[in-house]
C-alpha positions as a Markdown table, in Angstrom:
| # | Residue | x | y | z |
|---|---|---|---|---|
| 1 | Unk | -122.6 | 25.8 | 60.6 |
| 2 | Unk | -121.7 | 22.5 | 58.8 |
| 3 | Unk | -121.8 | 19.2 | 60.5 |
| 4 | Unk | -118.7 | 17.0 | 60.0 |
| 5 | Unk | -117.1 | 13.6 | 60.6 |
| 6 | Unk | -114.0 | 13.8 | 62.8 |
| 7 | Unk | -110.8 | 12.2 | 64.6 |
| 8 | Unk | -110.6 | 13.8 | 68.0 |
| 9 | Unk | -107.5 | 14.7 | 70.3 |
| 10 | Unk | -108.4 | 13.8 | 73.8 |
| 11 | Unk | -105.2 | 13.8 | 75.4 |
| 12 | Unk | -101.7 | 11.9 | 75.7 |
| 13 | Unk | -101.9 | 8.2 | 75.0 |
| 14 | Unk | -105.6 | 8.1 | 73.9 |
| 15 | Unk | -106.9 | 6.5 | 70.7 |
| 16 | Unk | -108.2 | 8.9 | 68.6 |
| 17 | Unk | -112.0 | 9.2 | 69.3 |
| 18 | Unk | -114.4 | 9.2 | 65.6 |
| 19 | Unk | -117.1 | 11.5 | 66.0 |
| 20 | Unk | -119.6 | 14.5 | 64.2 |
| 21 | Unk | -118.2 | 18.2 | 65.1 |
| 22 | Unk | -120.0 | 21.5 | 64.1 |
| 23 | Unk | -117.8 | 23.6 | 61.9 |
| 24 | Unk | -118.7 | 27.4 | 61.6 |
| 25 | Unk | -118.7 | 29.1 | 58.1 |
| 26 | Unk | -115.5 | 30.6 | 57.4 |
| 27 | Unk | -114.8 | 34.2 | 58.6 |
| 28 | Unk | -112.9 | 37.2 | 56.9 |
| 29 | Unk | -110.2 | 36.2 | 55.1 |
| 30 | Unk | -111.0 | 32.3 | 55.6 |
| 31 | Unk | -112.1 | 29.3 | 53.5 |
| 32 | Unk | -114.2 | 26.4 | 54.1 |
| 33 | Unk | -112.9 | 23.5 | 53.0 |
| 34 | Unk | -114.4 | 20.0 | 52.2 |
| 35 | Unk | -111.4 | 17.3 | 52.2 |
| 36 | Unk | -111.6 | 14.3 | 50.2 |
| 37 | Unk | -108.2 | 12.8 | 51.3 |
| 38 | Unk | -105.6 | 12.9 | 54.4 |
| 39 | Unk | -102.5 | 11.2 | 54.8 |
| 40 | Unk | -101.7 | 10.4 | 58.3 |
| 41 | Unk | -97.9 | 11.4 | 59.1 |
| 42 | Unk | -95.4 | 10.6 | 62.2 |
| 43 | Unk | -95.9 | 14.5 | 62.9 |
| 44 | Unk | -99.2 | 13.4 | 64.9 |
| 45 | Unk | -97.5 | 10.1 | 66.2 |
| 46 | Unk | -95.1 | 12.7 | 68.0 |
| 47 | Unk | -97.6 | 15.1 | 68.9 |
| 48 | Unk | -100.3 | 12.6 | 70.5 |
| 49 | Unk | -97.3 | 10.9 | 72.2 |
| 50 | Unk | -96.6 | 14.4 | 73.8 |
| 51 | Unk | -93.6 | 15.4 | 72.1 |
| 52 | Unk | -94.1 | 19.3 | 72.1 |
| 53 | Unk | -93.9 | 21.3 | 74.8 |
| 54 | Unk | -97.7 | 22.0 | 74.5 |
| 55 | Unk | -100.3 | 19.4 | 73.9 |
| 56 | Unk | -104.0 | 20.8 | 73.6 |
| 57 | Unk | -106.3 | 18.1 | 74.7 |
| 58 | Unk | -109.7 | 18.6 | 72.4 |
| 59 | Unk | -108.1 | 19.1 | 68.9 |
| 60 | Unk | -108.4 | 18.3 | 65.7 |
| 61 | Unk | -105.2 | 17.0 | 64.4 |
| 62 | Unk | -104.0 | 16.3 | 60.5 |
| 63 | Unk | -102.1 | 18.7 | 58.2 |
| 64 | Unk | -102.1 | 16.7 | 55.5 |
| 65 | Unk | -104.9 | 17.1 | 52.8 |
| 66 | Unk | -106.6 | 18.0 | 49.5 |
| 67 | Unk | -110.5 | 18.9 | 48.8 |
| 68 | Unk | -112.6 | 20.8 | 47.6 |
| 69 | Unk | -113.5 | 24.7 | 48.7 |
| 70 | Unk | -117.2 | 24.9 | 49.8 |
| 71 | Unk | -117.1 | 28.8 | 51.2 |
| 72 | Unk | -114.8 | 31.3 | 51.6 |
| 73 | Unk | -115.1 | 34.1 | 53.7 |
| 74 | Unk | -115.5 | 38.1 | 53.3 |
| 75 | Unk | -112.2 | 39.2 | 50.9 |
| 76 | Unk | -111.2 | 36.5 | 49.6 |
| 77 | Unk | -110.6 | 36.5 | 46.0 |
| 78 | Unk | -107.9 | 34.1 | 45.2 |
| 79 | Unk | -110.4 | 30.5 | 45.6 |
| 80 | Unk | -113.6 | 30.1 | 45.1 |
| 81 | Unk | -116.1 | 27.8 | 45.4 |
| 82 | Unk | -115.2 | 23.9 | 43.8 |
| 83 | Unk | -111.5 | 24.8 | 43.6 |
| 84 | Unk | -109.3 | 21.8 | 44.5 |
| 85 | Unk | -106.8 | 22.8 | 46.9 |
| 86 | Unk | -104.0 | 21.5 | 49.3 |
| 87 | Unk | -103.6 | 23.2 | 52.5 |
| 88 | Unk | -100.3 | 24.3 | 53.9 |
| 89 | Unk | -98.7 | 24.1 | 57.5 |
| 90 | Unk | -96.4 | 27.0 | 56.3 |
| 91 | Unk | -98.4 | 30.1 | 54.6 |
| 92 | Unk | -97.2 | 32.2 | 52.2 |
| 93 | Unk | -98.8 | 35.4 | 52.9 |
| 94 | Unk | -96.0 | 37.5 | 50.4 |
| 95 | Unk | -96.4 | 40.7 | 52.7 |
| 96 | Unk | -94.4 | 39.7 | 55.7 |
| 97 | Unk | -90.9 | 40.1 | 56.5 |
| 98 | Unk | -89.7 | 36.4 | 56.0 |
| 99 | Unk | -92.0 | 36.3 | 52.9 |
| 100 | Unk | -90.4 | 39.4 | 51.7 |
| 101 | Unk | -86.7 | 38.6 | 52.2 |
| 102 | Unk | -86.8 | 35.6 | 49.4 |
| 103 | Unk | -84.3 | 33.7 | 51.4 |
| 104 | Unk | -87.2 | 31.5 | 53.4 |
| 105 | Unk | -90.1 | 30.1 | 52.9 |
| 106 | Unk | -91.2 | 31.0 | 56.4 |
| 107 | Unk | -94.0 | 33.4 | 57.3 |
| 108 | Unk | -95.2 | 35.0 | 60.3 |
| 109 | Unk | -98.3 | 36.2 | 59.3 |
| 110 | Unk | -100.2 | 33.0 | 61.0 |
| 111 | Unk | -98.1 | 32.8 | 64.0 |
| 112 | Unk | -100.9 | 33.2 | 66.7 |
| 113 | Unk | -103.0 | 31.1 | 65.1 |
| 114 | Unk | -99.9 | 28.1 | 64.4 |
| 115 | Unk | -98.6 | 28.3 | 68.1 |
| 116 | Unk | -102.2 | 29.0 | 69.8 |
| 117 | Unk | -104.5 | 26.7 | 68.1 |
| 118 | Unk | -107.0 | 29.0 | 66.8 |
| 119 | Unk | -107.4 | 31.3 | 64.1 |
| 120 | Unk | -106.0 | 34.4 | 64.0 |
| 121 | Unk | -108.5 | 36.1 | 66.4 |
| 122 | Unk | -107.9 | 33.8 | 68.7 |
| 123 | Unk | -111.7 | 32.2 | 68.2 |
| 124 | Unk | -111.9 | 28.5 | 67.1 |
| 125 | Unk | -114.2 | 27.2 | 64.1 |
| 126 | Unk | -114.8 | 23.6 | 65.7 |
| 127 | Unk | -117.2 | 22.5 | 68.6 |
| 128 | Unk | -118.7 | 19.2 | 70.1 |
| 129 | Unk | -121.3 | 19.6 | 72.2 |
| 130 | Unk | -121.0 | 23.2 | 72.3 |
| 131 | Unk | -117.9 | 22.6 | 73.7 |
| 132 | Unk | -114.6 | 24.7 | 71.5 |
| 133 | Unk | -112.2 | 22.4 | 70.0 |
| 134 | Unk | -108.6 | 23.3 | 68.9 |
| 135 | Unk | -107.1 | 23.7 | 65.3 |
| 136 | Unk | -103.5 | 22.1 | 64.7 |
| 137 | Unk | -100.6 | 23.0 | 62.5 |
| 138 | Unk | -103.2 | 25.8 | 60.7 |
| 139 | Unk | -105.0 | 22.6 | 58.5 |
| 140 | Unk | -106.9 | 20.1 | 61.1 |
| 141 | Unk | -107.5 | 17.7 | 58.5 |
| 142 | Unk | -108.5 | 15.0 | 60.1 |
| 143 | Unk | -111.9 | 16.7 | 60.3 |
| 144 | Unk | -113.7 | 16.1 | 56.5 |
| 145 | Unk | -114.6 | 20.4 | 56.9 |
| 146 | Unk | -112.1 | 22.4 | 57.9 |
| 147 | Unk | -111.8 | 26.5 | 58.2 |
| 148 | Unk | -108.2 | 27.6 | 57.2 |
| 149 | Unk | -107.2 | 30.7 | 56.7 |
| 150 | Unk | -106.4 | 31.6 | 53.0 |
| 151 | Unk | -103.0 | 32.2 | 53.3 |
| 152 | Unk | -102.4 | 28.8 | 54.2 |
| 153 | Unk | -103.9 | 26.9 | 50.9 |
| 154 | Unk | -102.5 | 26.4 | 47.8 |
| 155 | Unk | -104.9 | 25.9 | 44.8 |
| 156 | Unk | -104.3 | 22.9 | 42.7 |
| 157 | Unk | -105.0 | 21.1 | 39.4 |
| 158 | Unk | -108.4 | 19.5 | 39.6 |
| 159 | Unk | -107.4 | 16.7 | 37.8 |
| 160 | Unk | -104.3 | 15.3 | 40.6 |
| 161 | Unk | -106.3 | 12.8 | 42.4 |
| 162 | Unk | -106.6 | 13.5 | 46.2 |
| 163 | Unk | -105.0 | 10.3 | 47.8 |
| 164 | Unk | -101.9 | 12.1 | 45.9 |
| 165 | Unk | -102.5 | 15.4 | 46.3 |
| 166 | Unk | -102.8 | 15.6 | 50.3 |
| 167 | Unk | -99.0 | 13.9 | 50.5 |
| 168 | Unk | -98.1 | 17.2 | 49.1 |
| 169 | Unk | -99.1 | 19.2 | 52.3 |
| 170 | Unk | -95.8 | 17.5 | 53.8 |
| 171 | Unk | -93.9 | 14.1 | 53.3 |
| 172 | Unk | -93.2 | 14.7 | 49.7 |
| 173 | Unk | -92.7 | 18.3 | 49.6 |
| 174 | Unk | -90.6 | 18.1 | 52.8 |
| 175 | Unk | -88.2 | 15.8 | 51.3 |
| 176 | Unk | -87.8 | 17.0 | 47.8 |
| 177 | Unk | -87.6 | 20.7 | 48.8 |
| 178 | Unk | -85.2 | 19.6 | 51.5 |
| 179 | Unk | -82.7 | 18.4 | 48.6 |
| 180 | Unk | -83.8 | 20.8 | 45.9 |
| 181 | Unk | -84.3 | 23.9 | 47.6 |
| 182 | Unk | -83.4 | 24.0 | 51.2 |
| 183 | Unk | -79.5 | 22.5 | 50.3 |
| 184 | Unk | -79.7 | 22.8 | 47.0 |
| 185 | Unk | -77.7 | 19.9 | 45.7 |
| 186 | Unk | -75.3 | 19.9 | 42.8 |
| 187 | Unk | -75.4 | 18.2 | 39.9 |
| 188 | Unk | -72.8 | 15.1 | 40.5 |
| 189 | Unk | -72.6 | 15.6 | 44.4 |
| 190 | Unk | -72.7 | 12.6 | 46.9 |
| 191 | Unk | -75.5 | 12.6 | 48.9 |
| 192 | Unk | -76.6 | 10.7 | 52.2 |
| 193 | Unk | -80.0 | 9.9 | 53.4 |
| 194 | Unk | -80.1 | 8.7 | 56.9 |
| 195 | Unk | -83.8 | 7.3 | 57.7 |
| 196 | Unk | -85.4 | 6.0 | 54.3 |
| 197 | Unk | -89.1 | 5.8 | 55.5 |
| 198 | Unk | -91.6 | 8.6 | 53.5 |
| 199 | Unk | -89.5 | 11.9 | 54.2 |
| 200 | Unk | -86.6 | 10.0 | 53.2 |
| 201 | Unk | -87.7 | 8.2 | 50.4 |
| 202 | Unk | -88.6 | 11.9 | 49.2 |
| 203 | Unk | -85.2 | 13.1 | 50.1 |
| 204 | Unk | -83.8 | 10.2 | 47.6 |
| 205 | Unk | -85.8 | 11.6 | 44.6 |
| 206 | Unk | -84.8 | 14.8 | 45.4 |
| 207 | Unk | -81.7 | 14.2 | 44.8 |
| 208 | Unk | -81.9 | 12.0 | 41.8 |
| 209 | Unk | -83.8 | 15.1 | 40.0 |
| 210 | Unk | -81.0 | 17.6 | 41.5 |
| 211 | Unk | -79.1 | 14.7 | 39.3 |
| 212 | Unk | -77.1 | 13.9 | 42.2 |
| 213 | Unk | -73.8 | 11.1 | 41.2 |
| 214 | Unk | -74.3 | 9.2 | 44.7 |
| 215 | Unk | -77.3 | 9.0 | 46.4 |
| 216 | Unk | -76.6 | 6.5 | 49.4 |
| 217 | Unk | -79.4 | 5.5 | 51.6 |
| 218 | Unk | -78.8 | 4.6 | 55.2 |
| 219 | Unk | -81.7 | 2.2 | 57.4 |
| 220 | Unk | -81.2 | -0.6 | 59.2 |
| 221 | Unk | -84.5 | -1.9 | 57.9 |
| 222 | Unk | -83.6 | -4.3 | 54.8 |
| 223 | Unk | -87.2 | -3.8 | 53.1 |
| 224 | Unk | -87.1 | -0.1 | 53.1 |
| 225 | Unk | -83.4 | -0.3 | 51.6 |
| 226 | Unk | -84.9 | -2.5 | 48.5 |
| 227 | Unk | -87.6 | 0.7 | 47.9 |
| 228 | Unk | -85.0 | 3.3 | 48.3 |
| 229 | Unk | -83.5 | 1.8 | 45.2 |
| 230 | Unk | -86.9 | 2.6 | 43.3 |
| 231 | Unk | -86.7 | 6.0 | 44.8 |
| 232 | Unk | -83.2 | 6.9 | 43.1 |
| 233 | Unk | -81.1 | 5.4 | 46.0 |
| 234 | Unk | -77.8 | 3.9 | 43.8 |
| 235 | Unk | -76.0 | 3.0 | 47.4 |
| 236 | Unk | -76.9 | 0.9 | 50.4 |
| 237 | Unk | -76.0 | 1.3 | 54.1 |
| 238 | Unk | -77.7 | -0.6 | 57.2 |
| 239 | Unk | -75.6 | 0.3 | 60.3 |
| 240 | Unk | -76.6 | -3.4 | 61.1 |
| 241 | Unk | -73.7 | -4.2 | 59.1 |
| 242 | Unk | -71.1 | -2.2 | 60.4 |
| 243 | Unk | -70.4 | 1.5 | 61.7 |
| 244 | Unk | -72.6 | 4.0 | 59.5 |
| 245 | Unk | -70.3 | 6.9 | 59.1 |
| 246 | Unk | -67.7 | 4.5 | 58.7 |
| 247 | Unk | -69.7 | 3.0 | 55.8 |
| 248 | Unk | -70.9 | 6.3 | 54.1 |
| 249 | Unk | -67.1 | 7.4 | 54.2 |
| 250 | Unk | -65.9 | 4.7 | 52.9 |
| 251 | Unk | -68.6 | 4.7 | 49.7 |
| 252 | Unk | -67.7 | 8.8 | 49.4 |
| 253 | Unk | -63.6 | 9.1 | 49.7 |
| 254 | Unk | -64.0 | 11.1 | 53.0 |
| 255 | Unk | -67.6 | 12.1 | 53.6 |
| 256 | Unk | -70.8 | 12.5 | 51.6 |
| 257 | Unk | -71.3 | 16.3 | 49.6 |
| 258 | Unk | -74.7 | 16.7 | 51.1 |
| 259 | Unk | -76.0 | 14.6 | 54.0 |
| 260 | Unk | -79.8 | 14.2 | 54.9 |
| 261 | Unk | -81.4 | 13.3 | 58.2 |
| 262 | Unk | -84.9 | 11.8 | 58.3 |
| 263 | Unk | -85.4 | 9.7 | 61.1 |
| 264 | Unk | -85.8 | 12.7 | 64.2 |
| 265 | Unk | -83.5 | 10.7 | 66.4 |
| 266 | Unk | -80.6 | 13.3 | 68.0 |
| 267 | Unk | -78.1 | 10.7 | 67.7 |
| 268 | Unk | -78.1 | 9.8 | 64.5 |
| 269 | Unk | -78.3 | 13.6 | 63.5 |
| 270 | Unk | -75.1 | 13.7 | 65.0 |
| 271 | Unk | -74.0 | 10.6 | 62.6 |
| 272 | Unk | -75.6 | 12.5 | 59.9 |
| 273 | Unk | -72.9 | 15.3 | 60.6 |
| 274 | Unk | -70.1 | 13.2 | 61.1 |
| 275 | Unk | -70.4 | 11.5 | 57.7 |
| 276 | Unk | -70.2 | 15.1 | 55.8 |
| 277 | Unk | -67.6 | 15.7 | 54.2 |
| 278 | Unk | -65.3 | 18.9 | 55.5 |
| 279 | Unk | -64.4 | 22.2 | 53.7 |
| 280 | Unk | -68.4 | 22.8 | 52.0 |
| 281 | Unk | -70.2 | 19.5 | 53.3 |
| 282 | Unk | -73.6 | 20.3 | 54.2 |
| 283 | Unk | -76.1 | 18.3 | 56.8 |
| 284 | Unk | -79.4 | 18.8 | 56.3 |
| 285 | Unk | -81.8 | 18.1 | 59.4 |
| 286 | Unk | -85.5 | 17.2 | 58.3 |
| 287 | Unk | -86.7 | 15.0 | 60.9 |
| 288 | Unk | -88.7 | 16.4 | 64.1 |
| 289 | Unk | -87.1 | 15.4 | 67.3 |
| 290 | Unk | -88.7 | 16.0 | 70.9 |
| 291 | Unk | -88.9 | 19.1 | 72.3 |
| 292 | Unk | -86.5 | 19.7 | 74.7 |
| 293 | Unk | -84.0 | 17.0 | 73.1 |
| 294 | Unk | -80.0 | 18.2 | 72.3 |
| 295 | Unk | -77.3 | 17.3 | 69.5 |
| 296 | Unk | -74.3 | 17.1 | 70.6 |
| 297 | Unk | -71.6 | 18.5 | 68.1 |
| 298 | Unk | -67.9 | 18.6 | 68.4 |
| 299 | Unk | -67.3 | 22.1 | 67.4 |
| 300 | Unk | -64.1 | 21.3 | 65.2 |
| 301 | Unk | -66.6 | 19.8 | 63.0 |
| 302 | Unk | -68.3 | 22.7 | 62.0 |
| 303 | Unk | -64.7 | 24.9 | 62.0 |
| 304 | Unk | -63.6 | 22.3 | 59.1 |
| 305 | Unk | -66.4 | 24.0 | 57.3 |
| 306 | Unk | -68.9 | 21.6 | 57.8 |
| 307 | Unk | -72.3 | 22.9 | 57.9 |
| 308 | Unk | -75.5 | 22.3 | 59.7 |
| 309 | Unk | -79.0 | 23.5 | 58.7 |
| 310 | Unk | -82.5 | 22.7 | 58.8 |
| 311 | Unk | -85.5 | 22.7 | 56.7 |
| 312 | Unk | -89.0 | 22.9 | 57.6 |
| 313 | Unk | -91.4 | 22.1 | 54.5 |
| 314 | Unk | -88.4 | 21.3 | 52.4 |
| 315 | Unk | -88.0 | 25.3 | 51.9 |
| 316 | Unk | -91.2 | 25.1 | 49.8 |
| 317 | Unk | -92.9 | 28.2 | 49.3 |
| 318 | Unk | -96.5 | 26.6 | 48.9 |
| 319 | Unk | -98.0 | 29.0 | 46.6 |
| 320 | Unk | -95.3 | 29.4 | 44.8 |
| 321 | Unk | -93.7 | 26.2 | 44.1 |
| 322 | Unk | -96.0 | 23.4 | 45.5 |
| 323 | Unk | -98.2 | 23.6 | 42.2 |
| 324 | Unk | -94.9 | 22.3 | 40.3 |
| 325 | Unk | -94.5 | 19.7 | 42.2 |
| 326 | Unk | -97.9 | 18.3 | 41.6 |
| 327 | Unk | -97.2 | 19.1 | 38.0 |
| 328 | Unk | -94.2 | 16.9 | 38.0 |
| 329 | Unk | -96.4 | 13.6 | 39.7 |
| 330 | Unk | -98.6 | 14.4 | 36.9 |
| 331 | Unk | -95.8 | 14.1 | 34.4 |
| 332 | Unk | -94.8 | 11.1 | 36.0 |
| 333 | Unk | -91.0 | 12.8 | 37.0 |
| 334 | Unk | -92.1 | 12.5 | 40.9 |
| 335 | Unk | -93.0 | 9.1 | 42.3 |
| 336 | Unk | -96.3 | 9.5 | 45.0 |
| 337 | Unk | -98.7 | 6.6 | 44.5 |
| 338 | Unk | -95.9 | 4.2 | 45.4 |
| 339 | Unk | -95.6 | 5.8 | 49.1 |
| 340 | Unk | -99.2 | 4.7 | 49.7 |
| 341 | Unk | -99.4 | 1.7 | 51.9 |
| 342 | Unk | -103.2 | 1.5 | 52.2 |
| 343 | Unk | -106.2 | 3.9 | 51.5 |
| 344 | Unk | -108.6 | 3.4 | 54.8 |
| 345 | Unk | -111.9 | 5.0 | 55.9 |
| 346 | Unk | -111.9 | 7.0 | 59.3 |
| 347 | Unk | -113.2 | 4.7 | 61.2 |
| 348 | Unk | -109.5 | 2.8 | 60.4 |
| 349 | Unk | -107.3 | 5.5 | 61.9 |
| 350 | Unk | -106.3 | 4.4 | 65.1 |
| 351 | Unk | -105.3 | 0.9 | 63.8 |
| 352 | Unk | -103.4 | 2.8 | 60.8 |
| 353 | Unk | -101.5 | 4.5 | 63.6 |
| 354 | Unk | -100.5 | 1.4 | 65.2 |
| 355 | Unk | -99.0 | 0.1 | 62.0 |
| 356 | Unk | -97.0 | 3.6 | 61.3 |
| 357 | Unk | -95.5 | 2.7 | 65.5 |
| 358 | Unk | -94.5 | -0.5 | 64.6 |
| 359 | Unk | -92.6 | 0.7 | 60.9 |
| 360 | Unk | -95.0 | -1.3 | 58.7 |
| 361 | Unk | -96.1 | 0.8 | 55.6 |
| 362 | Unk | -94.9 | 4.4 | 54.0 |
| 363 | Unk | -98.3 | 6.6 | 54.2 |
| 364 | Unk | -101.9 | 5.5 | 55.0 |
| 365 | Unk | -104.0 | 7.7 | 53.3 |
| 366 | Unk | -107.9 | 8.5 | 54.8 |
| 367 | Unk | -110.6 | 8.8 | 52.0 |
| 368 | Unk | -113.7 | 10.3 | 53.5 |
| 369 | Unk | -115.9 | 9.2 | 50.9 |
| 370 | Unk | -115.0 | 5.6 | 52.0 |
């Protein structure tokens, strides 16, 4: 049992409450996990606001972090203890049937654990008061200890430093693998960003090293258009100037090669859509919108061979492929430290959160050792 510093879920519209937890030691097949870093990410905006269909009161939210293993469980032979490590919402176990199919970077082997927010056994590592607390998303790393399960962590290069390293367990992953891997844009293609806050800005460096020949960035905020330019953006759209689709049209002949969404709103998805071009364009949906919320889609856009996917993790098989990534920010090919707005202590969450609500900043980033 290991005592640790925490953010805890107490329900719908409540301020995240700092406090010490007991953490068990990690159990078959499980690692313990000492984070030094966390970036806080919309995901838990959405999730605290009660955007999924389930919202556990008593969790431990965060799914974005890097440390430092402290134990690892019965059979476990891939980490050891003092290996850095990022963990992953998405596993890669490599034994089950999406894993084996090499055409997602889903897996199933965590399922009961991602959906019922436990571990695998259905048991919980996290109490208060001898009362259980929940996991979330397969990380919790808004707790400085953390049990995941080892299929769900990526080791690392221990020289990446962790305020970088956790925005790898989603915003910049997420939007580089969106353009790199999930649509898997061309060399010279026109691209579309719709939404140029972290995803997005991600999305727009995706495409520049996919060596996209237009990368157009769509926001009605004027400040986040002047960074999209330092994140590869070469166009500018703010539907506060006119019709989007119109614009992004306009800027492409017809409609855009590959078109992005990063904002989670259905109705600019459907814009997203409607400024692809027909006969191969591809729309790429990356933001999360509420459960239960529709797009509508004229069907004749999808028979002009228009088409409309989705990406969860950017298509990043963590194992795999994550490690390159952090090997490109090292080589300074993939821009992270600029998406940091502020590096905070716990204590500074709630107030971080407030900011993130109102569109000021890119990523606040938690250092426990603050």
């Amino acid at each position: 049992m290991t005592k640790s510093r925490a953010a805890i879920f107490d329900g719908i519209g409540k301020p995240l409450r700092i406090g010490e937890i007991d953490v068990d030691d990690p159990k078959a097949g499980e690692v313990l996990i000492k984070y030094d870093a966390t970036g806080l990410c919309h995901t838990e905006i959405w999730y605290m606001s009660g955007g999924d269909t389930t919202t556990r009161d008593g969790s431990i939210l965060g799914h974005e972090g890097c440390g430092t293993v402290v134990k690892v469980g019965e059979g476990v032979s891939e980490f050891a203890p003092g290996d850095r490590v990022v963990p992953i919402y998405i596993p890669e176990c490599g034994q089950c049937r999406e894993c084996k199919s090499g055409i997602t970077n889903l897996c199933s082997a965590l399922d009961d654990a991602y959906f019922g927010g436990c571990m695998n056994d259905g048991t919980v590592r996290f109490h208060e008061h001898g009362k259980d607390l929940h996991h979330f998303m397969l990380t919790s790393t808004f707790s400085q200890f953390s049990v995941v399960h080892q299929e769900a962590v990526v080791k690392v290069r221990p020289d990446v430093p962790p305020e970088a390293a956790c925005l790898f367990g989603c915003a910049v992953t997420t939007g580089i693998g969106a353009a790199l891997w999930t649509s898997k844009v061309r060399p010279g293609a026109s691209t579309a960003v719709f939404g140029v806050g972290p995803i997005g800005l991600n999305i727009l460096q995706g495409c520049k090293l996919a060596q996209a020949g237009m990368i157009i960035a769509v926001d009605p905020n004027p400040e986040r258009l002047k960074r999209a330019a330092e994140f590869g953006a070469t166009h500018f759209v703010n539907p506060n100037d006119g019709d989007s689709v119109a614009q992004v049209k306009e800027l492409t002949g017809g409609g855009a090669d590959f078109v992005f969404e990063a904002t989670g709103n259905t109705n600019v998805m459907r814009q997203a859509l409607e400024s692809t071009i027909y006969g191969g364009g591809v729309c790429c949906l990356v933001g999360v919108a509420k459960t239960g919320e529709v797009v509508q889609v004229t069907p004749r856009l999808l028979i002009a061979g228009r088409k409309l996917i989705g990406t969860a993790f950017g298509g990043c098989r963590g194992k795999s492929q994550l490690p390159q990534l952090i090997d490109w920010y090292m080589e300074g090919k993939v821009k992270v430290d600029e998406l940091i707005t502020k590096v905070i202590p716990l204590s500074e969450i709630n107030e971080a959160f407030a900011s993130m609500k109102k569109d000021s900043g890119y990523r606040y980033v938690i250092d426990y050792n603050l």
